[in-house]
N, C-alpha and C positions, 0 to 999 in steps of 0.2 A: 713428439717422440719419433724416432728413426727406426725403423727394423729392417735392417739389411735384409735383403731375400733376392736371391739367385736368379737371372733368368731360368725360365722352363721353356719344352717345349706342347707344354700343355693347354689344351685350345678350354676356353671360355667365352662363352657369349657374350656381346657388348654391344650395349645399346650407344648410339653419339647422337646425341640430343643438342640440337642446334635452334638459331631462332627461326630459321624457315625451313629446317628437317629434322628425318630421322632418318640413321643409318642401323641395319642392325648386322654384325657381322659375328663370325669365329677369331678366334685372335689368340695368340700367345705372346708373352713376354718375352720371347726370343723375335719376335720380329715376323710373324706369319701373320698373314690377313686374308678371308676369304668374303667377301663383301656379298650376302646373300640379298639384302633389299635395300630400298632406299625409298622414302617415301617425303613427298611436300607435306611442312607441317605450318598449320596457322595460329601464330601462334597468340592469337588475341582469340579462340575457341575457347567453347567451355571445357572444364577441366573434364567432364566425361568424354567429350570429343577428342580433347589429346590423348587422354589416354587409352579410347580404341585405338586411333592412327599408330600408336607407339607401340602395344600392344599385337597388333595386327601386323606390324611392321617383324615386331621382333618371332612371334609362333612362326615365321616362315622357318626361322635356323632350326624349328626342332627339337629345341634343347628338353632335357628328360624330366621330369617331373623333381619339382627340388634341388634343382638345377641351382649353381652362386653364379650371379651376375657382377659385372662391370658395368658401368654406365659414366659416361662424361655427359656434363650439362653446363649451360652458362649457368654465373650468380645472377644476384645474390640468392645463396640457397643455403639449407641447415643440412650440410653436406652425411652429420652423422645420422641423422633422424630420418631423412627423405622429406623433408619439409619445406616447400616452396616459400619463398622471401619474395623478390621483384617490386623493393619498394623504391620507387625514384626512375625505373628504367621501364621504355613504353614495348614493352613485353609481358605475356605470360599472367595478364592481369587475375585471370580465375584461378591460378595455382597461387594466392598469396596467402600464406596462412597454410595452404594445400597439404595433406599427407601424401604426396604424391607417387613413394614409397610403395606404399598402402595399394593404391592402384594399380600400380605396374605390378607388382608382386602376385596379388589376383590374377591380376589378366593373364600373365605369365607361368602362373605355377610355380615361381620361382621360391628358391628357400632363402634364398636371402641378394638384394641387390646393394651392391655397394657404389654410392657414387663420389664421383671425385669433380673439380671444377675443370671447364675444359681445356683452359689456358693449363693448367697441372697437369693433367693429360698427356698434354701435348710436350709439356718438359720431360715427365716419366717415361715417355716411349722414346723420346730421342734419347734419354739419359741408358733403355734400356739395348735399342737395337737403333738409334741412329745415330748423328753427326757427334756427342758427349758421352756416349760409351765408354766405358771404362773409367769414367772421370767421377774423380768424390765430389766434388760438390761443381755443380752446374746451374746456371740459367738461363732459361727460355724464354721468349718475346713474342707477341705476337702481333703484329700492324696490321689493324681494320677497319671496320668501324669503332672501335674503342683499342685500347691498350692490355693485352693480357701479357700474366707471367708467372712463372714457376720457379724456385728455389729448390733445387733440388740436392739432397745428401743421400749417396748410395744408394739411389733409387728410389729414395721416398720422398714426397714435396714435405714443404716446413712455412713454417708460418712466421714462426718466432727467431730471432738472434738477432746477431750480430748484422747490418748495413740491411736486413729483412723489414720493410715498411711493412705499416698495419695491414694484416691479415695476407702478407704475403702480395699484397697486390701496386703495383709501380702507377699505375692509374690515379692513386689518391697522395700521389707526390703533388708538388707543382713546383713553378719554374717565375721568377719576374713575380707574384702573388695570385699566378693562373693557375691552376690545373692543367695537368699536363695533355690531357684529351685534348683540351683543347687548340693544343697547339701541335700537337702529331697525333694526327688520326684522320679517317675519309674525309671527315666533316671540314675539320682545321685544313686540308689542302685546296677543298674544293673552295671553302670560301676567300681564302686567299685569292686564290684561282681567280674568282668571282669578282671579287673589290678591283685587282690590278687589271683585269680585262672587259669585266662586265658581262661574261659568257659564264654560264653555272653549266660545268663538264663533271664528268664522271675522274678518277683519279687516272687508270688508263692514257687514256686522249693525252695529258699533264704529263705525267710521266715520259709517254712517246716525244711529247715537246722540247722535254729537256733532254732529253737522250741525241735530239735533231739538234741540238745548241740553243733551243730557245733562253733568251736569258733570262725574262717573268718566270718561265717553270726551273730553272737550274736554282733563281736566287730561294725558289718556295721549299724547292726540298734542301736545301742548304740547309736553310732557318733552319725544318723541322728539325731535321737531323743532328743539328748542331746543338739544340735545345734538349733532344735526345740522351747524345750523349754526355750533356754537362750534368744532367740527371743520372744515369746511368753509373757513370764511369763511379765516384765514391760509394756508389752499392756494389755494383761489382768487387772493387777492390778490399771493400768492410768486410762485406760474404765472405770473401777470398775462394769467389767462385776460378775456375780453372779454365772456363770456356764460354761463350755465349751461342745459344743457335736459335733463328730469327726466323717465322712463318706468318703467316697470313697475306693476303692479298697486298698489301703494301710492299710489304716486303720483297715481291717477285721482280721486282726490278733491281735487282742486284748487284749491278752498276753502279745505279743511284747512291743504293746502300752501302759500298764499297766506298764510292767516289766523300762522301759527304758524312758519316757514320764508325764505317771499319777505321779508317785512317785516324779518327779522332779518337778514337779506345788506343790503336795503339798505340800512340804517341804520348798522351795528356799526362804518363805515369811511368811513363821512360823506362816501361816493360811492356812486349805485346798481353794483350789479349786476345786469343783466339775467336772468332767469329765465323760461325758457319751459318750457309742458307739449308732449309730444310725443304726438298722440293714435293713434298707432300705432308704436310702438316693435318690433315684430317687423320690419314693411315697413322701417325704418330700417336693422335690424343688415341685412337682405337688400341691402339699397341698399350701404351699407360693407362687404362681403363681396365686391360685385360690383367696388367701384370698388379695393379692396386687390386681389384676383384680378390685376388695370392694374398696380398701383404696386410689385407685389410683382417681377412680370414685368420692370418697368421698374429693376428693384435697389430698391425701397425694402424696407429690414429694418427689424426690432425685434425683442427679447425674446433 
């Protein structure tokens, strides 16, 4: 379900709950961010340990007793509930099953925390004050270590429709009878990397390579890219999303992304698709954290 809700320029504390931090900041749905802590998080501790770190992280902002939060977190999570998932991925192992909810909420004072997934986030706050502004329906990408994504309509993510894969996530497409991880993301470049050279690099170093002409790093990110958007392009156009905007570490080479990716969306449907880079994609998912914290309040669900 969708419920339209206005930027504000009213601040909310948000927590961005990542696999090796926390961030806890102020933030409106109009695009303000004032980033008061940031803390290393481990995130293979026990669940009483993250949630001091997180806890202790977030008391620095302040916020008033009964305070409504925002909070972005990776999955798999029971985003309504505050109940930790993490089954299959080598994270978060003590919050499986976790009321984690539950904990922060204590620790915090808080009256109620509303979390959203981070790749969502991250489409919400461009949808709200970045690069897909003003746009009805939009999606966001995010190239990492895995594949995140958001669907977004007037500023709320969606799980369900039309070219929208299960539970809103492009991750659990696949490509040739692979999954698509595997073939675009840190892992999928470096071991490429790996096999044609025999050198195990970080994706950087690859990157720089093909930017130099190397032609092993131009053919890898070609592949990925290309597999990308063979993937992509009939969700896009199903959705009848209006725009795409692309973050995370992969993604920063923009070049690349342009050179081997933008060109194939526009073309493959003989109408562009706009493609934007998002040059901070953390301050994003913060920004869509704070404005869902709004819309969750106001009844908008998902998941």
């Amino acid at each position: 379900m969708t419920t339209p809700l206005a930027k504000s320029d009213e601040r909310v504390p948000v927590l961005e709950i990542g696999g090796t931090h926390v961030v806890a900041a102020w933030a409106s749905s109009a695009g303000a961010v004032e980033v008061v802590s940031r803390q290393s998080l481990h995130n293979m501790a026990p669940a009483d340990e993250l949630a001091r770190v997180i806890t202790d992280a977030g008391r620095e902002l302040g916020a008033p007793e009964g305070a409504v939060w925002g909070a972005a977190i990776p999955g798999p999570f029971d985003y309504d509930r505050g109940i930790g998932d993490f089954t299959g991925v080598p994270k978060f192992d003590h919050w499986h099953g976790h009321d984690v909810g539950a904990d922060l909420r204590a620790g915090l004072g808080a009256g109620a925390i509303h979390f959203l997934n981070d790749a969502d986030a991250f489409g919400v706050g461009e949808a709200m004050a970045g690069a897909t502004q003003g746009l009805h329906r939009s999606i966001g990408l995010t190239l990492g270590t895995g594949i995140g994504s958001a669907f977004v309509v007037d500023g709320v993510p969606v799980v369900t429709g039309p070219g929208i894969p299960r539970l809103g996530e492009v991750h659990t497409l696949h490509h040739g009878g692979r999954p698509l991880e595997e073939l675009v993301s840190r892992g999928a470049i470096r071991e490429a990397w790996r096999e044609a050279t025999g050198e195990w690099v970080e994706v950087k170093p690859i990157a720089e390579a093909a930017l130099a002409g190397d032609e092993v790093a131009l053919k890898i990110f070609d592949d990925a890219y290309r597999v990308l958007a063979e993937v992509i392009e009939p969700v896009v156009h199903e959705f009848g999303a209006e725009g795409l905007v692309m973050g995370g570490s992969i993604a920063r080479s923009t070049e690349l992304v342009d050179r081997f990716f933008t060109a194939r969306m526009h073309f493959a449907y003989g109408s562009p698709v706009p493609v934007w880079f998002s040059p901070d994609a953390e301050r994003s998912a913060i920004v869509g954290a704070a404005h869902w914290a709004r819309a969750a309040e106001a009844g908008a669900r998902y998941r």
